[in-house]
N, C-alpha and C positions, 0 to 999 in steps of 0.2 A: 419394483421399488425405485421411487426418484431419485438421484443422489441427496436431493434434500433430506429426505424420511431414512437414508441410511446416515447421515452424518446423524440426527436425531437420535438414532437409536443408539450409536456410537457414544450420543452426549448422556442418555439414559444409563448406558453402563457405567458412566465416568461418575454420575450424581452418588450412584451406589455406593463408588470405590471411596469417595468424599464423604459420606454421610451426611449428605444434604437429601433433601427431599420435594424441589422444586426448581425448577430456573425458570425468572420471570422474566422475561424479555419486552423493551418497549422498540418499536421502530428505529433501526440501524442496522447496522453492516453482522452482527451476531442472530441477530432477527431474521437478515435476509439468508443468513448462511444456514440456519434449519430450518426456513418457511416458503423460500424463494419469495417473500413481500420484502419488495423495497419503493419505500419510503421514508417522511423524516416525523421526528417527532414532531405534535402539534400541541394547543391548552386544551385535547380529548383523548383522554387515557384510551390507549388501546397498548394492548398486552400479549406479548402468545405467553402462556401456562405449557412448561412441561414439564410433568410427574415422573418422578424414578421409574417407576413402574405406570401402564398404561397409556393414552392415548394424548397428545398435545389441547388443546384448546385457545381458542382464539375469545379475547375479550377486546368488542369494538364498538365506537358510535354506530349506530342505526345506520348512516349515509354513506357510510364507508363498506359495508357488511357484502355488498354484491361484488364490487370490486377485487374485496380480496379472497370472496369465497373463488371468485372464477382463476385467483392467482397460484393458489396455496392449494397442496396435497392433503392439507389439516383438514376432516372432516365439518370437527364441532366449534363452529362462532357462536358463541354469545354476543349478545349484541343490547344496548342503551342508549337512550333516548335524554335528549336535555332538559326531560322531567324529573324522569328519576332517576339521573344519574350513573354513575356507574357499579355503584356498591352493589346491588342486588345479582347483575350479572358476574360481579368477580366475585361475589358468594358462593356464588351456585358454580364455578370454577374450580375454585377452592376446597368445597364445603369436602369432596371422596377422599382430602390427598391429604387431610389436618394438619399439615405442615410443621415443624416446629424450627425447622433449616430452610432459609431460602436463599438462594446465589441470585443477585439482580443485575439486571444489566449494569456493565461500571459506566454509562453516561447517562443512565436514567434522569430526568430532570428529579430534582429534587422535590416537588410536589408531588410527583407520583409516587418517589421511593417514602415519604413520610405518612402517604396516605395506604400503604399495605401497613409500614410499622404501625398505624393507629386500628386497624383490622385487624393484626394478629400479635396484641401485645405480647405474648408467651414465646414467640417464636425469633431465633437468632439468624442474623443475616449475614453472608458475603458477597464476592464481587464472581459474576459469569465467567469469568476468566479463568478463576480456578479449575473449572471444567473445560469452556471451550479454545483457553489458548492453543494448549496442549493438541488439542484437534485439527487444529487451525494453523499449525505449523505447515504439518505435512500434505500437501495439495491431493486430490482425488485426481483424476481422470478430465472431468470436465472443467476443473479449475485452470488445470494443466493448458489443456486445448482452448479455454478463452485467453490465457496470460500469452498463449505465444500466436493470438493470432492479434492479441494489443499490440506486440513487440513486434511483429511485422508490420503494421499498421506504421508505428513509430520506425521503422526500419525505410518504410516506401518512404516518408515525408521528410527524412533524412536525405536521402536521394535527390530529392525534390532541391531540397536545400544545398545541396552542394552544389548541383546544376543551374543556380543564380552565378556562381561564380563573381566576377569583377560586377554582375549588374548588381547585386545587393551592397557594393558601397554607394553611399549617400540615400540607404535607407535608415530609418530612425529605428531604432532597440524594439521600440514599441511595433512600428509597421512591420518588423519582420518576426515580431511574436504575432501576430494575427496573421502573418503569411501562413506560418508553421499551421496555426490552429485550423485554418481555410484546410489545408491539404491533409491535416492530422483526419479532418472531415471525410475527405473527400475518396481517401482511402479506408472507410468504413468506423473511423472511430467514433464512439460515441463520446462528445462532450471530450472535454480535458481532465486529464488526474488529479493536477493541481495546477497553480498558477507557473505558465511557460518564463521560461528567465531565457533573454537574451542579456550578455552582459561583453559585451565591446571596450576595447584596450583596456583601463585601468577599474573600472568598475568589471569584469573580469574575477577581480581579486574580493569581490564578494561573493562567498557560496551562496548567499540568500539572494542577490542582487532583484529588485524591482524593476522588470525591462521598463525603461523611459523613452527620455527624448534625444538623448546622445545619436547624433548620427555617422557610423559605420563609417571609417575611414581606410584606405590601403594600407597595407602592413599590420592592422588591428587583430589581435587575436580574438576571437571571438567565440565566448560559454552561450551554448544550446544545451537547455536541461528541459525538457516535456515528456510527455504521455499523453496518451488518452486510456479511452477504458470500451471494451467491450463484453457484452453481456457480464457488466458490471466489475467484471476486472481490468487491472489497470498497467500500463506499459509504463516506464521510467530510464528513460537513455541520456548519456549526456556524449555529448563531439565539442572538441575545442579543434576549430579552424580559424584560418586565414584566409578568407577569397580573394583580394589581391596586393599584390606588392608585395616587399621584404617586410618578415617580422624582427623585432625589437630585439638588443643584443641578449645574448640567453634563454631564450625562448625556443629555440628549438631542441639546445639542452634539455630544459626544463621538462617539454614534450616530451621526449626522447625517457626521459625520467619516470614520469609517471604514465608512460604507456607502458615500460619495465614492472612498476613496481602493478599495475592493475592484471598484467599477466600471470606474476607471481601469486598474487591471490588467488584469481582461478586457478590456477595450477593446484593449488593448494587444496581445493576445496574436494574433498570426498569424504565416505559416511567415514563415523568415527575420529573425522577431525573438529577439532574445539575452533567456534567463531573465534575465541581469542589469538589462537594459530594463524587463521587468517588473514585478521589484522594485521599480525607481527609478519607476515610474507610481505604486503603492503609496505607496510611502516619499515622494514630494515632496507629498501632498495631506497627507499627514501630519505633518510636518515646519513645512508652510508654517502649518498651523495652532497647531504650537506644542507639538505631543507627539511631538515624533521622539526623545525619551529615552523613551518611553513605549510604543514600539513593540520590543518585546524580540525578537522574532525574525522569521526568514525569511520571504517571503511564501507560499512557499508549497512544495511539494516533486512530484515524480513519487508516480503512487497506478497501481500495478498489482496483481502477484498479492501482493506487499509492499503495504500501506499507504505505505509511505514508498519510496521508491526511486528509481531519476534518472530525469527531471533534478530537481537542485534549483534552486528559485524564489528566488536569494542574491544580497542585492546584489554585484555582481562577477561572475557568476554570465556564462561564453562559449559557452553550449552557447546552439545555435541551435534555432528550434522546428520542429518537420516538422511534416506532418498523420498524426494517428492518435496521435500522444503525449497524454498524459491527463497533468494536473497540478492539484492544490488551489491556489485563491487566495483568501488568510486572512489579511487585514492586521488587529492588533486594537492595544487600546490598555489600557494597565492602569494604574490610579490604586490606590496601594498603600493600603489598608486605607479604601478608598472603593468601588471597583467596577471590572470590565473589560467590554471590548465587544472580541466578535471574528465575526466572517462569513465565510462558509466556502462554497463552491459548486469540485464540482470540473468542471474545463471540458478538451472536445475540442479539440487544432487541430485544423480541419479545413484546407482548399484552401485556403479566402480566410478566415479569423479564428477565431472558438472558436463550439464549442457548450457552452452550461450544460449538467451533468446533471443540476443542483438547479435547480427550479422555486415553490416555496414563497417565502410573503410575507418579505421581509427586514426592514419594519418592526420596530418593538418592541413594538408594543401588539398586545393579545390581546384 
């Protein structure tokens, strides 16, 4: 059995416990996670169908049908033609499993989710999540082994990056986000997680920050926040360095700060402790020094086939930690039109506490 076809059957148990009687899934990261097809949505319904009970089925355009039979564990495609549509084949999908519950993907475009509501008027609907969040928490085996082999990937290009040293001042924000990307490459990764932020002396002080045209100066502190993704999972690190000169006054304070309060997190983290606990390890080393307005957000978030996804790391935050959950822990601190500092390592619970998947120096100096 694939890990795909076991998470499936996993998700069949959950439909039960729910008293739903379908999950329809349109192409995305929930699709990819019981079908192994990944792709994006397009204007041609395709669907995987799966029954509480029984076998999944796949409903697709005609052109697509060889592609994903050769991709997917899923025996039975239905398959339509931009004659007749799609209706006949999601009838005959449909027609063994009468449905009167269905859980839809929560990003279904809305043309697709309005055209089952006019197919099964009788039947009440919710969101896939109800079933496969919960799933989707805790990593298998193979999720496990693609996330730490993203996180080394991002661990070499780190490397990479620090051994610029002094040549990367009088590179631009921007050139040295496509540096990262070249070598995030070049070490196996596929493609980027999300968009790489370089953010240099006071632009820094934006966690979102857009790497631009600012170019790198001596003594600049300098936010590296990327990933890439391998076999579809994705890695997420951040390093706040200095490549050369003296940094700005407070700053290695500040560093000093929030390399404390990111270790209190992890330290924190094993099963049976509450995300909100978390947080609050984070947030009090922060706080008690004197920049708890300074700390703008969460500590940290769930990182699966999404970048971002539960649990989240919030203060208040009642979700308990299992082992096999994966979460970023990323306290930083931002001094507006002076500099930020943020650290990032994403960590396993395991049985008795966390594994790091980041390994690389947290220092600042290069």
């Amino acid at each position: 059995m694939t890990p795909f076809e076991r998470r499936t059957r996993r998700a069949q148990s959950r439909l039960v416990d729910v008293g739903a009687d379908v999950l329809a899934l349109s192409p995305g990261r929930n699709c990819y996670y019981l079908s192994g097809v990944d792709r994006d949505q397009s204007d041609r319904l395709s669907l995987l169908v799966v029954p509480a009970d029984g076998d999944p089925t796949f409903v697709v355009p005609t052109l697509d049908a060889a592609s994903i039979r050769a991709t997917t564990w899923v025996d039975d495609v239905w398959t339509w033609d931009d004659e007749t549509g799609p209706g006949p084949a999601l009838d005959t999908a449909l027609a063994d499993h009468s449905p009167s519950r269905l859980l839809l993907a929560d990003r279904m475009w809305t043309q697709f989710s309005l055209a089952l509501r006019e197919r099964l008027p009788d039947a009440s609907f919710g969101l896939a999540s109800e079933v496969l969040a919960p799933l989707r928490r805790r990593k298998d085996d193979a999720e496990l082994s693609a996330l730490r082999s993203a996180a080394a990937a991002a661990d070499a290009t780190m490397r990479d990056v620090r051994a610029l040293g002094a040549d990367a001042v009088g590179r631009t924000e921007r050139d040295l986000s496509a540096y990262v990307e070249k070598r995030l490459a070049a070490h196996g990764g596929e493609g980027v997680a999300f968009d790489t932020i370089v953010g240099a002396g006071p632009n820094g002080a934006d966690p979102h920050h857009a790497s631009g045209d600012r170019e790198i100066r001596a003594g600049d502190p300098v936010v590296l926040d990327f990933g890439t993704r391998i076999d579809a999972y994705p890695s997420d690190q951040t390093r706040t360095v200095v490549f050369d000169g003296d940094p700005p006054a407070a700053f290695e304070r500040v560093h000093d700060v929030v390399r404390e309060a990111q270790a209190a997190a992890v330290d924190a983290v094993e099963p049976g402790t509450t995300t909100g606990a978390v947080d609050r390890a984070a947030r009090s080393v922060i706080e008690d020094a004197g920049y708890g307005d300074r700390f703008v957000h969460r500590t940290g978030h769930g990182v699966g086939l999404d970048v971002h996804e539960e649990p989240n790391v919030v203060a208040g935050g009642e979700t308990e930690l299992e082992p096999g959950m994966v979460c970023s822990v990323e306290p930083g601190v931002y001094l507006t039109d002076r500099f930020g500092v943020r650290i990032e390592d994403l960590v396993v619970v395991t049985e008795d506490g966390a594994e790091r998947l980041n390994r690389t120096d947290r220092g600042w100096r290069c």
